[in-house]
C-alpha positions in Angstrom: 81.2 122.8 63.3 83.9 121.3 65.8 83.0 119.4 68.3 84.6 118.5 71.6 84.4 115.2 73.5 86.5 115.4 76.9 86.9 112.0 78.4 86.8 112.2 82.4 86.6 108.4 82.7 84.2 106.0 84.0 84.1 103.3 86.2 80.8 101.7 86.9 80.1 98.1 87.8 79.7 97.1 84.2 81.9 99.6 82.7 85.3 100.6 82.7 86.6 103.5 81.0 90.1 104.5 82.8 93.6 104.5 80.3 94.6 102.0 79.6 90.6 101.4 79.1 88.8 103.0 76.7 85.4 102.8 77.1 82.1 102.9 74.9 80.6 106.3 75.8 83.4 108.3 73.0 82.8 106.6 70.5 79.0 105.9 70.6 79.3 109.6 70.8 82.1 110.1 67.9 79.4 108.2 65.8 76.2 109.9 66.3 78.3 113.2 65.8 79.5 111.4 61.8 75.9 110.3 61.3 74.7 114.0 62.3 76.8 115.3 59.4 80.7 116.3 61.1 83.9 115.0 59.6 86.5 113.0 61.6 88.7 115.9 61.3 85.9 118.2 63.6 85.8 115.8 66.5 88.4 116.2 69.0 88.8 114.1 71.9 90.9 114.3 74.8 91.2 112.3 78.2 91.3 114.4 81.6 94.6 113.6 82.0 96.1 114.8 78.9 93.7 118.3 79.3 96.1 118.1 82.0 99.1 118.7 80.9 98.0 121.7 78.9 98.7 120.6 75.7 98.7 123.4 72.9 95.7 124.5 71.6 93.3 122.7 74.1 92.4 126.4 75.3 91.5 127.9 72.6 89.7 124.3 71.4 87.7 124.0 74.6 86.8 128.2 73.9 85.7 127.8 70.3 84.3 124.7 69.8 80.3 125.2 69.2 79.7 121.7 71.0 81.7 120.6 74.1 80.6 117.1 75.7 82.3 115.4 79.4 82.2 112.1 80.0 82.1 111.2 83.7 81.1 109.1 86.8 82.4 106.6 88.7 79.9 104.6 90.5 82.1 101.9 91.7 85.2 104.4 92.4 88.8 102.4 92.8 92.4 102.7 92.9 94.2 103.9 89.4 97.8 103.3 88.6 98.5 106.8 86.4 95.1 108.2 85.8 92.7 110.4 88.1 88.8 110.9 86.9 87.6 114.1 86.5 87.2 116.3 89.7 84.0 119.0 90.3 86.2 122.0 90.1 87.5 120.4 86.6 83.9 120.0 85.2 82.8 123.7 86.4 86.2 125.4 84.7 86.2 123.3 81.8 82.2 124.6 81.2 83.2 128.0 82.5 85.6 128.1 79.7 83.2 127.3 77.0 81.1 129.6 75.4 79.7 127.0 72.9 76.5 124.2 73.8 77.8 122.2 76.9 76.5 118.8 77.4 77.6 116.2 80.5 76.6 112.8 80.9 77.6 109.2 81.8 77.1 107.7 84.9 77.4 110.7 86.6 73.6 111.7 85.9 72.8 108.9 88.4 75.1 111.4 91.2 78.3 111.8 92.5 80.7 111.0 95.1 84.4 110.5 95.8 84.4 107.5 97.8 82.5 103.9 98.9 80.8 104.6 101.8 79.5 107.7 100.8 76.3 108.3 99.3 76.2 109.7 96.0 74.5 113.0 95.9 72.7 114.6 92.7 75.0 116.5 90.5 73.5 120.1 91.2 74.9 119.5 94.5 77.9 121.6 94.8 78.9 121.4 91.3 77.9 124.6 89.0 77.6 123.4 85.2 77.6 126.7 84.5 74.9 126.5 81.8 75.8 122.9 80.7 73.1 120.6 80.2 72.8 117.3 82.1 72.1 114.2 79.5 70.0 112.5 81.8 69.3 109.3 80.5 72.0 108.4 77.4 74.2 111.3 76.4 75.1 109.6 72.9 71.3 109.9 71.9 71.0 113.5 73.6 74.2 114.3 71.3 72.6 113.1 68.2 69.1 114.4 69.0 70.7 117.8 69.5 71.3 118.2 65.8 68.1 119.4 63.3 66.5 116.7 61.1 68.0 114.4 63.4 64.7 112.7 64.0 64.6 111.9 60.2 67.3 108.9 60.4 65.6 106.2 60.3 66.4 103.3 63.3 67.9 101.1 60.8 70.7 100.4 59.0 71.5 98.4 55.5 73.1 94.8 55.2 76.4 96.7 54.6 76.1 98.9 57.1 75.0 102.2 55.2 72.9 104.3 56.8 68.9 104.5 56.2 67.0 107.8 55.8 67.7 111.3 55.6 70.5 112.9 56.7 70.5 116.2 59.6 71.7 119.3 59.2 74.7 120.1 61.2 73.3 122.6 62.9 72.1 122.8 66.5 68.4 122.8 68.5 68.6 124.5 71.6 69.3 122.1 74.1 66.2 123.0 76.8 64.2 121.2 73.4 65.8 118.5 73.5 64.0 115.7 75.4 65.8 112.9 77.1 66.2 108.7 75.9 68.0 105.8 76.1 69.9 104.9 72.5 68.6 101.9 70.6 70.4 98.5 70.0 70.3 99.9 66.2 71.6 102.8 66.7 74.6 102.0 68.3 75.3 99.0 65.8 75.5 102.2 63.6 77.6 104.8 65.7 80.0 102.1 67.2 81.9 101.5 64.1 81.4 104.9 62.2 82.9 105.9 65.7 85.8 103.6 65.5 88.4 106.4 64.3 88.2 108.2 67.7 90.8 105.5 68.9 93.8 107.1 67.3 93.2 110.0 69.6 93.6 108.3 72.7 97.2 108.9 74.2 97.4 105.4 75.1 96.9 104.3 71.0 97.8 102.2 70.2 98.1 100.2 73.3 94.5 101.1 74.6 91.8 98.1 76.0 88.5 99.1 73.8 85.6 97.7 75.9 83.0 96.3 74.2 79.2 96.1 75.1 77.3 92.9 74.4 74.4 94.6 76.0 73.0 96.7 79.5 70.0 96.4 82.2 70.0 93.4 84.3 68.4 90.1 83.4 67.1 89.3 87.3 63.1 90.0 88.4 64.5 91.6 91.7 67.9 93.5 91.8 70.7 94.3 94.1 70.0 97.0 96.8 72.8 98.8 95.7 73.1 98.2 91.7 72.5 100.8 89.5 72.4 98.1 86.4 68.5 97.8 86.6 68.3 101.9 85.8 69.2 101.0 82.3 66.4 98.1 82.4 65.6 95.4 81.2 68.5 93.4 79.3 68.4 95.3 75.8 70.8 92.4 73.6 73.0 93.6 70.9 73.1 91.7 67.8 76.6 89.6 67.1 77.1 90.5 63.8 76.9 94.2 65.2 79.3 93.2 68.1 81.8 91.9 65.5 81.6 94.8 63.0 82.5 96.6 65.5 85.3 94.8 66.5 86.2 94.6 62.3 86.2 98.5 62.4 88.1 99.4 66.0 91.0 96.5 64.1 90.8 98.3 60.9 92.1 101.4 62.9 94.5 99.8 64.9 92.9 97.9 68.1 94.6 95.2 69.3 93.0 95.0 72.6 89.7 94.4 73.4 87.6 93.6 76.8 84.0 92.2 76.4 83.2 93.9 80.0 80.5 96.1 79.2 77.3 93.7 80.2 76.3 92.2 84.2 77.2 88.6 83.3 78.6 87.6 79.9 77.2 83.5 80.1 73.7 85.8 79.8 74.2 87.5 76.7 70.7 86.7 74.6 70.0 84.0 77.4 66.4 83.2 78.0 63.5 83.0 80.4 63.7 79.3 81.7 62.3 80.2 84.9 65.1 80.1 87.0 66.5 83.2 89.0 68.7 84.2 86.0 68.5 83.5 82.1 69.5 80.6 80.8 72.3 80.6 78.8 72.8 80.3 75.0 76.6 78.5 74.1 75.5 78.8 70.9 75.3 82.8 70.6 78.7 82.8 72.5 81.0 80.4 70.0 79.2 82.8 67.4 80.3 85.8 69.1 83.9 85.0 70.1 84.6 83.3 66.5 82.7 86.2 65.3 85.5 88.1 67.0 89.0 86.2 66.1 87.8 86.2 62.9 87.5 90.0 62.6 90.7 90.5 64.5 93.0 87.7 63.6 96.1 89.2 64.7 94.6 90.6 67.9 96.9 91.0 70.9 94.0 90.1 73.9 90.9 89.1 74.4 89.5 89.5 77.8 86.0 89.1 79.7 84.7 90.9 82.7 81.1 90.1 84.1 79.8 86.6 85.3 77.7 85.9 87.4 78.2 83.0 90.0 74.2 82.2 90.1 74.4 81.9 86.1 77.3 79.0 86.7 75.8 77.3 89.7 72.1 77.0 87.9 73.2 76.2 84.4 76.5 74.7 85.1 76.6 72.5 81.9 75.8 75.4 79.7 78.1 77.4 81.9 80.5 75.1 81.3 80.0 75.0 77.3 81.2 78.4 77.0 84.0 78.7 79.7 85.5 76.2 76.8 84.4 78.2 74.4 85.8 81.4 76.2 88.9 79.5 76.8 89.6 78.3 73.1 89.1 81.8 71.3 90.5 84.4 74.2 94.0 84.9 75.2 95.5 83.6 78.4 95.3 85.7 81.6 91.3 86.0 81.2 89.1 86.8 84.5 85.6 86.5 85.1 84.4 88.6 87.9 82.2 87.1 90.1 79.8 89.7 92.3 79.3 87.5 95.5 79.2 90.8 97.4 78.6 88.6 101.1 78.6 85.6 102.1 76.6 86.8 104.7 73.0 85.1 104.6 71.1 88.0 106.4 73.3 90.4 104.1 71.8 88.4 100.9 68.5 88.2 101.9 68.1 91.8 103.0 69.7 93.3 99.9 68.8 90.2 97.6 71.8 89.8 96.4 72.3 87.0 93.7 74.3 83.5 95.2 74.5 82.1 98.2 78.2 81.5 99.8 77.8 77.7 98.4 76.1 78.3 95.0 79.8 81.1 94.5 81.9 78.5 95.6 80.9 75.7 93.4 81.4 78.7 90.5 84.5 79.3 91.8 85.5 75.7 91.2 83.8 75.1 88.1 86.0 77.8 86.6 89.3 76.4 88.2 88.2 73.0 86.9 88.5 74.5 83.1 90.6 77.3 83.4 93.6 76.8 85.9 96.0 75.6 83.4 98.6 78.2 82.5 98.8 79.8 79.5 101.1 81.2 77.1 101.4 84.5 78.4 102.6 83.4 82.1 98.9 83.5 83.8 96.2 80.7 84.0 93.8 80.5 81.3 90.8 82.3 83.0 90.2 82.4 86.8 87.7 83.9 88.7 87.7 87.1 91.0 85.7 88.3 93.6 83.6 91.3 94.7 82.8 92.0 98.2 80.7 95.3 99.1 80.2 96.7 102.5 78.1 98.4 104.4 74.9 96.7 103.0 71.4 96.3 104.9 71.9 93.6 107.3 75.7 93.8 108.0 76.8 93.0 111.4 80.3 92.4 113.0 79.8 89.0 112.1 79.2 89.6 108.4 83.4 90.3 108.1 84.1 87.3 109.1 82.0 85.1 107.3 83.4 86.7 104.6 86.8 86.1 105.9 85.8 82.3 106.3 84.4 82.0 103.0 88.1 83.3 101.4 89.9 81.3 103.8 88.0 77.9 102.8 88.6 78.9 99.0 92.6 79.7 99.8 92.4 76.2 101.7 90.7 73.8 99.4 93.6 74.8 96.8 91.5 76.8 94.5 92.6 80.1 93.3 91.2 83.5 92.4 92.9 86.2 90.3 91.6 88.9 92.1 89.8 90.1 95.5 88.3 93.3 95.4 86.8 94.5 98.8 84.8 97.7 99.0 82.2 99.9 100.7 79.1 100.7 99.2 77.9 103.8 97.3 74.7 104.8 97.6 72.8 106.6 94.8 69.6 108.1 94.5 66.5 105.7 93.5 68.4 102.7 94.7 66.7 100.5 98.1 69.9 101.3 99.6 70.0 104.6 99.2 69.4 106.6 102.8 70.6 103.1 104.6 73.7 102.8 104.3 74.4 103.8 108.0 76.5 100.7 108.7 79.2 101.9 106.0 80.1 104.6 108.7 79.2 102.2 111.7 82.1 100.0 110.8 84.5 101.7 109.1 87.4 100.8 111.3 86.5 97.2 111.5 86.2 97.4 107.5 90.0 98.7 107.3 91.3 96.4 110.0 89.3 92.7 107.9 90.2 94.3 104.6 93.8 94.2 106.2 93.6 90.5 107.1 92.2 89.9 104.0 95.3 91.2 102.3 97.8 89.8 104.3 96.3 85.9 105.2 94.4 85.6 101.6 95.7 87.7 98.7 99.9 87.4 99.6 99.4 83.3 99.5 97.0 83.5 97.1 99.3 85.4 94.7 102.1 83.2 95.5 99.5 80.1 94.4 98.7 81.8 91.0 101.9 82.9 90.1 104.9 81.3 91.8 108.3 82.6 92.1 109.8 82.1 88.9 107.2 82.1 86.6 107.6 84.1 83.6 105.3 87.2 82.5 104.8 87.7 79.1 104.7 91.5 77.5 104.5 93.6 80.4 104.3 97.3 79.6 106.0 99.8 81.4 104.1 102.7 82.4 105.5 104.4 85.9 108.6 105.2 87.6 108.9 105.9 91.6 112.0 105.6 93.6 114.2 103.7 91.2 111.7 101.2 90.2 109.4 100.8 87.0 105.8 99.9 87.5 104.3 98.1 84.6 101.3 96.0 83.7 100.1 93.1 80.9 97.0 94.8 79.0 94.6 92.8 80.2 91.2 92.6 82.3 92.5 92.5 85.6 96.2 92.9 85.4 98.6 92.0 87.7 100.8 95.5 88.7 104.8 94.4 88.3 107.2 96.2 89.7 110.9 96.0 88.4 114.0 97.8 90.4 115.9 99.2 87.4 114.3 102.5 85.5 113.3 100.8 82.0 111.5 103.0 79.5 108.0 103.7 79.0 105.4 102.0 76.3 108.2 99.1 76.5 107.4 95.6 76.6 109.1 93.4 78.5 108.8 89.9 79.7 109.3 89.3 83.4 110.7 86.6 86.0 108.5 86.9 89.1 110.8 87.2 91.9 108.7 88.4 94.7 105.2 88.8 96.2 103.3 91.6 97.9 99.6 91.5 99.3 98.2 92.5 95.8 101.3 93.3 93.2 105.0 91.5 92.5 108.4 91.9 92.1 110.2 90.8 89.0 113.2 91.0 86.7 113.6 91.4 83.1 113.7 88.0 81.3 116.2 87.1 80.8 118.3 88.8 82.8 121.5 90.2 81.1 123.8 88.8 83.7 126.9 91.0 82.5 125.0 94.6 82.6 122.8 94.1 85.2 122.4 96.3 88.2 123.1 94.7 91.6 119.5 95.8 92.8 118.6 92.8 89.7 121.1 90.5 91.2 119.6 90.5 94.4 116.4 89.6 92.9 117.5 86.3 91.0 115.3 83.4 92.7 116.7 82.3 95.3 120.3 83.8 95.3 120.7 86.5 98.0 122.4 89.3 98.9 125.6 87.9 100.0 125.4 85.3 96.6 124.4 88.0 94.4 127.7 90.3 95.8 129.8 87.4 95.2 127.9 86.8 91.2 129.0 90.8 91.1 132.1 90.6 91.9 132.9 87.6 89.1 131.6 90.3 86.2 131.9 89.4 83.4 130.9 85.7 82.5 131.9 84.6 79.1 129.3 81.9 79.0 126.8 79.7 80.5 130.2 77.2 81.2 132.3 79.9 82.7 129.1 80.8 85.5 128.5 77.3 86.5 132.0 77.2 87.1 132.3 80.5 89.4 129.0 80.4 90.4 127.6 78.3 93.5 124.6 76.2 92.4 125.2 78.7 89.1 123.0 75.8 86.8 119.6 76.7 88.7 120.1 80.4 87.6 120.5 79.6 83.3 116.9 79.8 83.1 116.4 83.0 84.1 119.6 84.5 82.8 121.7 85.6 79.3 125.1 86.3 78.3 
């Protein structure tokens, strides 16, 4: 039997799953398919974007294959440097092409839209899945329950790892039998790592970001109007040990990159029930889990968090602070910890009980600069925090933009620094308190573009400048995109910064950068260092603080012979050495 997985991406607000991210969902999948009896060789996977491009043979795979499986949903839908999710019409010719079982699943069973400030609608809505079946709670269980004798596996696994219990036939149910559950914490720790393999199929390998789950469902009593977290329910933990062996097997395969981003709020991983608004964190189970992890992957390139939550910080800020240096001592540099503050509008938070207050984020936002604002070997402070603003809530006024707009201006003025602002509009789904309410999205659209503006231009231009000044050096950025005579690259990371260089370097190359210039939310830089003698006048002109008419007159004087002869022809040459090479 081959099977087909099809990757379409998703983005959801625990989740990320577009190149360079690769998320959980293929491989959970990849590994129920080995336990269920198929070879590595019978499990093809391709991304969206490389279905794309045609490549041979993805036809007459997608025709032939007795099982084909999409991936897709984006419930927190952003902007993507070089990838675009999967559209409708996709989904409908890739089923219409298959004459094999068609399965679908992700996020997308909780609905679809294009855009915030649209509500989701359900997926029979205008899209035909021409006979496909919808997984509608976890597609890697409806995957592995499809197969006979599946039921016989036992939910357990040995010390080593070896599968319990008897194993299926590879042969298919129908899939109107098939009923429809969420995956167990054991069964994952088994088909994580037996799905391991599936990495060297992603067109990114090996210079892919495998995102890793700690565990799902939200750890709060009441949720966020707009969250679809709690659908998952309630906080189902995953082991370390089964964490780390999965880490082990992605690095036995050639992972250097990994994101712990798939939970809500990474300081609650196994926390417990002290009787405060969130759990109460465990440093313990976090130096296990990231020593767990360097020890696995020694040689690993980064290590990167998503998740936390500001309440977690502001009501445990000891604990809190416990693992932040814990974080700090095992990850790599660059690190961000997303903070959902969503408004700092009071009537907004009550109204859609959202999780801090505007004082409770703010003394998160300084606890993290207190630990992690020191800079760090690859060019970026150690670990920072970013923000998440959603609009359009229950409650939101005129007056709700600019108490956010306050609340980022007394952050930019009290000298701390965030690594990221991310301002949205909401997206309603199905089930949710907000769903059916989200009238203001519409109401203020054009007040939402023209504060999201400001926000840009007053907060995240000096803001940038504070977190990474003109001159500082960028370690390992990769190039990925060219437009009009300039390469557009990115450090692998959680929240990376985009880089843009004004010479055509090639891609999949990494190169360390001199920042040069800021723009509202990406910079300008220069290859470090420079090669003074076959440089392009467009990276002349970009030297710190040298000019046009300086850098016609450092053309003109090509070539230098050595750092002597260009402080010798050069005005003020000695404040250029650092960033330059003969």
């Amino acid at each position: 039997m081959k099977a087909l997985i099809i990757d379409g991406y998703v983005d959801e607000p625990a989740c990320l799953g577009v190149p360079p991210y690769f998320s959980p969902y293929p491989r959970y999948i990849a590994g129920a398919l080995r336990e269920c009896g198929l070879s590595e060789t019978d499990i093809h996977y391709l991304t969206i974007d490389r279905l794309r491009e045609n490549p041979p043979g993805a036809g007459e795979l997608i025709g032939k294959a007795e099982l084909v499986i999409v991936i897709a949903g984006m419930t927190v839908p952003g902007k993507y440097l070089r990838a675009t999710p999967i559209s409708p019409g996709e989904i409908e010719t890739i089923f219409r092409s298959s004459t094999g079982v068609k399965v679908i699943g992700g996020p997308i069973r909780l609905g679809f839209s294009g855009e915030g400030g649209k509500a989701a609608k359900g997926l029979g809505s205008g899209i035909s899945l021409e006979g496909a079946v919808l997984a509608e709670m976890d597609i890697e269980a409806f995957v592995f329950d499809l197969f006979e004798g599946s039921e016989g596996i036992k939910d357990s696994k040995g010390s080593n790892g070896i599968i319990l219990g008897k194993q299926p036939s590879i042969k298919l149910k129908a899939p109107e039998t098939v009923g429809h559950r969420f995956r167990t914490t054991s069964e994952i720790g088994r088909w994580a790592p037996m799905g391991a393999f599936l990495l060297r199929q992603h067109p990114d390998y090996p210079y892919c970001m495998c995102e890793l789950e700690t565990y799902r469902g939200c750890g709060r009593t009441i949720h966020c109007s707009f969250c679809t977290e709690p659908f998952y329910g309630a906080s189902d933990y995953r082991p370390v040990e089964d964490v780390v062996f999965e880490v082990s097997a992605l690095y036995s395969h050639g992972a250097r990159y990994f994101r712990i981003g798939r939970q809500p709020d990474l300081l609650s991983y196994h926390g417990t029930d002290a009787g405060g608004p969130v759990p109460k964190p465990d440093p313990a189970v976090l130096e296990r889990l990231y020593r767990g992890i360097r020890n696995s992957a020694p040689e690993l390139s980064v290590l990167h968090l998503d998740n936390a939550n500001p309440i977690t910080i502001a009501t445990y800020p000891e604990e809190a602070a416990q693992i932040i240096k814990t974080i700090i001592k095992y990850h790599t540099s660059g690190d961000v910890a997303a903070f959902g503050m969503e408004s700092a509008d009071p009537q907004v938070i009550r109204a859609n009980s959202l999780k801090a207050s505007p004082e409770e984020v703010f003394e998160a936002i300084k606890l993290v600069n207190g630990l992690g604002a020191v800079r760090g070997a690859n060019g970026l402070p150690e670990l920072l925090p970013g923000l998440n603003f959603v609009h359009g809530l229950m409650g939101e006024t005129k007056k709700t933009f600019q108490l956010n707009y306050d609340f980022l201006q007394n952050v930019l003025d009290s000298g701390l620094m965030l690594r990221r602002i991310n301002i949205r509009q909401v997206m309603a789904f199905p089930d949710t308190p907000m769903y059916g309410k989200d009238e203001a999205a519409g109401k203020h659209k054009k007040l939402f573009l023209k504060y999201k503006d400001q926000v840009r231009k007053n907060i995240d231009l000096p803001m940038l400048r504070r977190v990474v000044p003109e001159g500082t050096v960028l370690k390992d950025v990769m190039c990925e995109v060219h437009e009009n005579g300039i390469t557009f690259g990115r450090q692998l990371g959680s929240y990376p910064l985009l880089v843009g260089i004004p010479a055509s370097l090639p891609f999949r190359k990494f190169t360390d950068v001199t920042v040069t210039g800021h723009g509202m939310r990406s910079i300008t830089g220069i290859p470090h260092p420079l090669s003074i003698n076959s440089a392009s006048p467009a990276l002349l002109r970009e030297l710190p603080g040298l000019g046009k008419k300086a850098s016609n007159a450092v053309a003109a004087g090509l070539p230098y012979a050595d750092e002597e002869d260009f402080v010798s022809r050069v005005k003020d040459g000695e404040k250029f050495l650092k960033y330059i090479e003969f």
